[in-house]
Jmol script that loads the backbone (N, CA, C; Angstrom):
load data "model"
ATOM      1  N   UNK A   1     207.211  88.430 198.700  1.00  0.00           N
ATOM      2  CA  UNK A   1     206.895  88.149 197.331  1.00  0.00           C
ATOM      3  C   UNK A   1     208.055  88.538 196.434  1.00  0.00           C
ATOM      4  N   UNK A   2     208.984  89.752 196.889  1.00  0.00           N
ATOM      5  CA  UNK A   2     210.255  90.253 195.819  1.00  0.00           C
ATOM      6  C   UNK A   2     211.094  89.000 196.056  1.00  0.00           C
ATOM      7  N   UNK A   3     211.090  88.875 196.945  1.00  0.00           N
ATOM      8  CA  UNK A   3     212.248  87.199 197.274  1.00  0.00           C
ATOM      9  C   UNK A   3     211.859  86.388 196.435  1.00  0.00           C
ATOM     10  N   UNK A   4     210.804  86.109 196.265  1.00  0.00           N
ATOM     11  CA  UNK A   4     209.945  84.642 195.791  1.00  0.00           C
ATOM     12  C   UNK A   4     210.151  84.977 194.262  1.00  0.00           C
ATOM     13  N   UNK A   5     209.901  86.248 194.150  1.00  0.00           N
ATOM     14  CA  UNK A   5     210.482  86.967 192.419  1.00  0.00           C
ATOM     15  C   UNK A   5     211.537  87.045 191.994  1.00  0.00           C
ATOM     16  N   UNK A   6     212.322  87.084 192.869  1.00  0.00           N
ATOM     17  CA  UNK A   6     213.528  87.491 192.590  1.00  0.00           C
ATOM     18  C   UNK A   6     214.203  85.819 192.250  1.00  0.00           C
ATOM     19  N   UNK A   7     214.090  84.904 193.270  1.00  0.00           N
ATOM     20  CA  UNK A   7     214.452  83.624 192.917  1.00  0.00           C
ATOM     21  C   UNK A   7     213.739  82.810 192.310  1.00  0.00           C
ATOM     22  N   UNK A   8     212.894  82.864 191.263  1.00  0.00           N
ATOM     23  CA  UNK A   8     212.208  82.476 190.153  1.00  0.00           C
ATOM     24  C   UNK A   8     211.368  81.541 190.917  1.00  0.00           C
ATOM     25  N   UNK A   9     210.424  81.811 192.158  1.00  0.00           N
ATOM     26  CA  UNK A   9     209.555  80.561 192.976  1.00  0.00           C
ATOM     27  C   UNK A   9     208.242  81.074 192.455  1.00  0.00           C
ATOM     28  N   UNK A  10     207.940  82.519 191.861  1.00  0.00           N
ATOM     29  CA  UNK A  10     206.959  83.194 191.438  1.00  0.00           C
ATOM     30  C   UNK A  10     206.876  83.985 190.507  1.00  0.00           C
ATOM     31  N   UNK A  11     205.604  84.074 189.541  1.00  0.00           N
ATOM     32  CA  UNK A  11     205.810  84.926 188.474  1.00  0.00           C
ATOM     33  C   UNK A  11     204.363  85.565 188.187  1.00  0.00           C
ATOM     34  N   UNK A  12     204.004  86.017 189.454  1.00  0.00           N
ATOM     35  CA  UNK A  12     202.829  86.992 189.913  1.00  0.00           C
ATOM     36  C   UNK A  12     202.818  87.639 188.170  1.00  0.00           C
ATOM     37  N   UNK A  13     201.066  87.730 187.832  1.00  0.00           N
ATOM     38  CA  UNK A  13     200.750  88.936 186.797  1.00  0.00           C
ATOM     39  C   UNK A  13     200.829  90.103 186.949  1.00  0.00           C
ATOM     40  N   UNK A  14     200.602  90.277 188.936  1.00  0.00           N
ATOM     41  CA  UNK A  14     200.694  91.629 189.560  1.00  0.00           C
ATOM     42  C   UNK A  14     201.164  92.010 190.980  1.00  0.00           C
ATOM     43  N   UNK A  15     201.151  92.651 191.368  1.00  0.00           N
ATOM     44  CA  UNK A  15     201.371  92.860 192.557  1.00  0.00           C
ATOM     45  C   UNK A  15     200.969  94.054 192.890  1.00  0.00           C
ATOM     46  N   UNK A  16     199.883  93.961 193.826  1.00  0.00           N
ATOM     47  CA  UNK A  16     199.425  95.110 194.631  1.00  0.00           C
ATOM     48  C   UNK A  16     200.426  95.615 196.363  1.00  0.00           C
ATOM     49  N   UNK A  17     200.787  96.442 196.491  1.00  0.00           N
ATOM     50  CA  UNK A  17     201.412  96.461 197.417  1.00  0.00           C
ATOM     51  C   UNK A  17     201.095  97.890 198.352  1.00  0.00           C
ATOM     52  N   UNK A  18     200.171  98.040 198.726  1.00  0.00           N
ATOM     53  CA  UNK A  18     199.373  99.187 199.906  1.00  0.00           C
ATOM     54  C   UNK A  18     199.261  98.954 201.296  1.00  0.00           C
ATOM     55  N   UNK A  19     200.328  98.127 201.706  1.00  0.00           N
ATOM     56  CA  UNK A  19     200.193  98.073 203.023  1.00  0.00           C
ATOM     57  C   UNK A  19     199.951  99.292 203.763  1.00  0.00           C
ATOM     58  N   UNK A  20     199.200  99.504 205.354  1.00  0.00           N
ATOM     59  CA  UNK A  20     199.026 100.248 205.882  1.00  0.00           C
ATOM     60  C   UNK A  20     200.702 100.154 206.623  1.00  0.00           C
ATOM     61  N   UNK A  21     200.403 101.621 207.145  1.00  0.00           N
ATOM     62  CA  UNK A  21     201.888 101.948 207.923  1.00  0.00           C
ATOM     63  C   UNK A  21     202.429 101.102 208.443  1.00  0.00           C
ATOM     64  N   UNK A  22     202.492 100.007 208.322  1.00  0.00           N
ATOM     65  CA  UNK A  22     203.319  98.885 209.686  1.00  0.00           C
ATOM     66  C   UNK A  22     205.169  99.189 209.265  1.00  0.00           C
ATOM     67  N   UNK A  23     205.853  98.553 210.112  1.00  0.00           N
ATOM     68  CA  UNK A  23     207.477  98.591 210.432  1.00  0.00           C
ATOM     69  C   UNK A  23     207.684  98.517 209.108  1.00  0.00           C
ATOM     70  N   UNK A  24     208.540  99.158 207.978  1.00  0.00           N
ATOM     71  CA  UNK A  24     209.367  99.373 207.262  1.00  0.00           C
ATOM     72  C   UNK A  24     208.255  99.068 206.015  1.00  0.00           C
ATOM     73  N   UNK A  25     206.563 100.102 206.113  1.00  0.00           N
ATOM     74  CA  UNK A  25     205.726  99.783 205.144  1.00  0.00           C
ATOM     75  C   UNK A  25     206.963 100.849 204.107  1.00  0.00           C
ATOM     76  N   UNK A  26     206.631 101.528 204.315  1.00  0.00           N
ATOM     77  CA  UNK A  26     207.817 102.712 202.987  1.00  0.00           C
ATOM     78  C   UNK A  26     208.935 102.018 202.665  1.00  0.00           C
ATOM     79  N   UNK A  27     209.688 101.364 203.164  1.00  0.00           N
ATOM     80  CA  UNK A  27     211.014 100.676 202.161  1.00  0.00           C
ATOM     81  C   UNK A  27     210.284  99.253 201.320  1.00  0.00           C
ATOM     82  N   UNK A  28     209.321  98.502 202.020  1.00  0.00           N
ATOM     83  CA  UNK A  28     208.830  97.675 201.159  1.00  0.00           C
ATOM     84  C   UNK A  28     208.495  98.032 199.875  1.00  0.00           C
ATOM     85  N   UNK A  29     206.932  98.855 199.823  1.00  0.00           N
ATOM     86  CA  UNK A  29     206.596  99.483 198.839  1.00  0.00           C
ATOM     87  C   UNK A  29     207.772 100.293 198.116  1.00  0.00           C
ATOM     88  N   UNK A  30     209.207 101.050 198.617  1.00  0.00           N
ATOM     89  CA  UNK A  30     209.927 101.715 197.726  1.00  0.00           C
ATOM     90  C   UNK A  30     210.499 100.797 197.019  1.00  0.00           C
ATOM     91  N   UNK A  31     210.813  99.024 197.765  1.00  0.00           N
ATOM     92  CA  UNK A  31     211.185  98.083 196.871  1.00  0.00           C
ATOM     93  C   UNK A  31     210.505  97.178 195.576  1.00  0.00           C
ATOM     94  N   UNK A  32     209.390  97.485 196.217  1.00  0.00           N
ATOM     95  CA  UNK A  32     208.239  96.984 195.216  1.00  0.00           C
ATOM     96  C   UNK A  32     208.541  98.103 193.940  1.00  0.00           C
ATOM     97  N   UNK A  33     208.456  99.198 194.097  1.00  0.00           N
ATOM     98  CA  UNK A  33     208.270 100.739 193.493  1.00  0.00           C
ATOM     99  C   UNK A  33     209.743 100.203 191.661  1.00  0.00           C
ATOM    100  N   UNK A  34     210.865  99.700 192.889  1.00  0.00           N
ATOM    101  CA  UNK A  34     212.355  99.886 191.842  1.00  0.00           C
ATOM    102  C   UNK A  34     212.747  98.366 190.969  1.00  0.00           C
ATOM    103  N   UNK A  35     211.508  97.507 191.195  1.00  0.00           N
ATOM    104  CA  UNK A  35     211.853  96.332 190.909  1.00  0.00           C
ATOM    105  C   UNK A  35     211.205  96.506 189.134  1.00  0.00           C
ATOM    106  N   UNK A  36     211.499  95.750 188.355  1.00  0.00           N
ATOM    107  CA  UNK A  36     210.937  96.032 186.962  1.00  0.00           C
ATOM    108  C   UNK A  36     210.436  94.363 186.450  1.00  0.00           C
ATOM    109  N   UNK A  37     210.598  93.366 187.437  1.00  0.00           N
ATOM    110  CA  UNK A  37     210.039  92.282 186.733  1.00  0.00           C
ATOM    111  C   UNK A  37     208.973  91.877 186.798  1.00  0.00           C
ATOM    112  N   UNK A  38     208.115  92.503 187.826  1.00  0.00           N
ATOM    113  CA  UNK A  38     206.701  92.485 187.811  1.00  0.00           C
ATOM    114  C   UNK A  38     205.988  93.644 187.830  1.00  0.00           C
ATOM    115  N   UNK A  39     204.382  93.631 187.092  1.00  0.00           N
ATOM    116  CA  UNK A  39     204.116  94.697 187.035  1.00  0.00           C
ATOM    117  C   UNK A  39     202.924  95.207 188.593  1.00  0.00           C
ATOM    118  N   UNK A  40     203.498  96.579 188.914  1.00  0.00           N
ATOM    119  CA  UNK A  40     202.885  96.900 190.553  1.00  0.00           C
ATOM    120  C   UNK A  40     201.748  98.048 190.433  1.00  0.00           C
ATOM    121  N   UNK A  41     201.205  98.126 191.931  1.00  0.00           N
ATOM    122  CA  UNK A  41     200.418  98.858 192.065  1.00  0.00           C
ATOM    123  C   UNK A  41     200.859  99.015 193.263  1.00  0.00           C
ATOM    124  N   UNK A  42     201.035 100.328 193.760  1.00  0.00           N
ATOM    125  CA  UNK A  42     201.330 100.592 194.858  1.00  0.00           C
ATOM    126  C   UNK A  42     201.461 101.915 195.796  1.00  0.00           C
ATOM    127  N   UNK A  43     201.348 102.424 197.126  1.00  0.00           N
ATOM    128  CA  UNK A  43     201.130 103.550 197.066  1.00  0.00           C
ATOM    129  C   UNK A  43     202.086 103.803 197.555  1.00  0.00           C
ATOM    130  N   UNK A  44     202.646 105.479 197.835  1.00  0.00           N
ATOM    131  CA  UNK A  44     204.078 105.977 198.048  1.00  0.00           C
ATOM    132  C   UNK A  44     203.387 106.682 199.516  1.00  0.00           C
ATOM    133  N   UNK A  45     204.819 106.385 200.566  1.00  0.00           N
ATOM    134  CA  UNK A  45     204.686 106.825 201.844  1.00  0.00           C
ATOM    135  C   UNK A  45     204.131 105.587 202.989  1.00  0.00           C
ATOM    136  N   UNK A  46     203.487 106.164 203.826  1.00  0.00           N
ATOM    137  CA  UNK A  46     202.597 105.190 204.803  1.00  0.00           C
ATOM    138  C   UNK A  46     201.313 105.147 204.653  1.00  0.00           C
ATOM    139  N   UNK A  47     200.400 105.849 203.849  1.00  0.00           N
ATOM    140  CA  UNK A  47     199.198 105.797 203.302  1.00  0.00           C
ATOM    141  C   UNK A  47     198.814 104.448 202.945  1.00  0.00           C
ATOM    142  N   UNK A  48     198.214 103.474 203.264  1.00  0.00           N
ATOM    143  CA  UNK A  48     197.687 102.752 202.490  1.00  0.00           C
ATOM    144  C   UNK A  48     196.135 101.833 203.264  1.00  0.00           C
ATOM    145  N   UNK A  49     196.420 100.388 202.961  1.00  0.00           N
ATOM    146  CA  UNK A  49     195.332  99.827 204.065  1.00  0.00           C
ATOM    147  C   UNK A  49     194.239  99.161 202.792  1.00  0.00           C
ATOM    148  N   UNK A  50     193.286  97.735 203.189  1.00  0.00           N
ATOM    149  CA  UNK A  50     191.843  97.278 202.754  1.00  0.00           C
ATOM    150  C   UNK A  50     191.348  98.247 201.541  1.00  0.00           C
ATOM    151  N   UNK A  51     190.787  99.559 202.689  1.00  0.00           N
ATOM    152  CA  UNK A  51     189.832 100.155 201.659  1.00  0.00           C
ATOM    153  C   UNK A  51     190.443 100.508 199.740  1.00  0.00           C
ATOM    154  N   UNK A  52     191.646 101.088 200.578  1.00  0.00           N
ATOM    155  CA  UNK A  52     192.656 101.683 199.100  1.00  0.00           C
ATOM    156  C   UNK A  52     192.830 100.311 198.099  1.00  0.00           C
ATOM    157  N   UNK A  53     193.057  99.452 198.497  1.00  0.00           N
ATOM    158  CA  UNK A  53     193.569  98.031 197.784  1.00  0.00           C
ATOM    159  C   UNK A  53     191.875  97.198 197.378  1.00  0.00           C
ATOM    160  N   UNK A  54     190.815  97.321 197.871  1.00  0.00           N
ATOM    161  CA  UNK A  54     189.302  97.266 197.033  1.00  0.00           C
ATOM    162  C   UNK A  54     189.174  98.150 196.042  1.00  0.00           C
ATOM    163  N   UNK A  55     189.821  99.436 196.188  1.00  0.00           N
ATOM    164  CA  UNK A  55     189.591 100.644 195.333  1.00  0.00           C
ATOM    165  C   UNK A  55     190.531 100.123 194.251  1.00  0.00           C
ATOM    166  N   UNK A  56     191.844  99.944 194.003  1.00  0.00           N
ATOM    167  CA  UNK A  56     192.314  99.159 193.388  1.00  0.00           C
ATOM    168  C   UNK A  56     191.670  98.098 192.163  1.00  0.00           C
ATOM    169  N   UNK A  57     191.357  97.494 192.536  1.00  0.00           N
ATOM    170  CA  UNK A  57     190.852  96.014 192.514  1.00  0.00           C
ATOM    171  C   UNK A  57     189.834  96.356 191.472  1.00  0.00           C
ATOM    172  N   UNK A  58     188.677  97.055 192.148  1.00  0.00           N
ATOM    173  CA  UNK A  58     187.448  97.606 191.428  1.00  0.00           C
ATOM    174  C   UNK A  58     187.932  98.396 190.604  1.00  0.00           C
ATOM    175  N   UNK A  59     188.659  99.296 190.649  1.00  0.00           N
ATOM    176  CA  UNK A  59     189.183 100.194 189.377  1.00  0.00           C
ATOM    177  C   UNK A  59     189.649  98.761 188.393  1.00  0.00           C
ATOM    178  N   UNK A  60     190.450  98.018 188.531  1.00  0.00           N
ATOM    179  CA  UNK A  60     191.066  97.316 187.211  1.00  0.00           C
ATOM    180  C   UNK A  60     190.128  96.016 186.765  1.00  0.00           C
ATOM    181  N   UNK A  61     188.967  95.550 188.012  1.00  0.00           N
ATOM    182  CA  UNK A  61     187.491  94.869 187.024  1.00  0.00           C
ATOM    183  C   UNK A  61     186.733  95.910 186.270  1.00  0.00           C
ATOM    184  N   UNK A  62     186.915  97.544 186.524  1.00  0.00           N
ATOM    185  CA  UNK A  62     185.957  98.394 185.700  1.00  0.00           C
ATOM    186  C   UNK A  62     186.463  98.736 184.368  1.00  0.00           C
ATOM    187  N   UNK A  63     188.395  98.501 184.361  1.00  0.00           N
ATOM    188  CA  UNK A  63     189.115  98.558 182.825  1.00  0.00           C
ATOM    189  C   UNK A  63     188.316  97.577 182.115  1.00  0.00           C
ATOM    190  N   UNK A  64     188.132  96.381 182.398  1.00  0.00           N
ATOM    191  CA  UNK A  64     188.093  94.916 181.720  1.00  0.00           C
ATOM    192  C   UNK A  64     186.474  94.517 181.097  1.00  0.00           C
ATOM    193  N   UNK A  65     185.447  95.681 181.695  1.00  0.00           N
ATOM    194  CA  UNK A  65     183.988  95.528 181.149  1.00  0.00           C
ATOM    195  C   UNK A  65     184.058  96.586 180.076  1.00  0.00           C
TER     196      UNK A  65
END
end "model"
wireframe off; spacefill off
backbone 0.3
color backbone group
């Protein structure tokens, strides 16, 4: 998706980025983390996964009521 951002193919409102630990989850998310043209959500380390990214989700439909 930073590719697709970066070369103007996308202009996401957001980007959630909580992948669970897989191969190089921490440099993704640290790239997601340093980028400033979209706005992120994301967690720091290898922590992440489904449940965290519903928790997410439901937190920012509970801003909007």
């Amino acid at each position: 998706m930073l590719r697709m951002v970066e070369g103007g193919e996308a202009t996401p409102a957001l980007i959630i980025g909580i992948p669970v630990g897989f191969v190089k989850a921490v440099e993704s998310k640290q790239a997601l983390l340093e980028q400033d043209k979209v706005p992120t959500i994301a967690s720091i380390g290898r922590k992440g996964g489904s449940p965290i990214v519903v928790s997410s989700i439901h937190a920012l439909f509970y801003q909007t009521v």
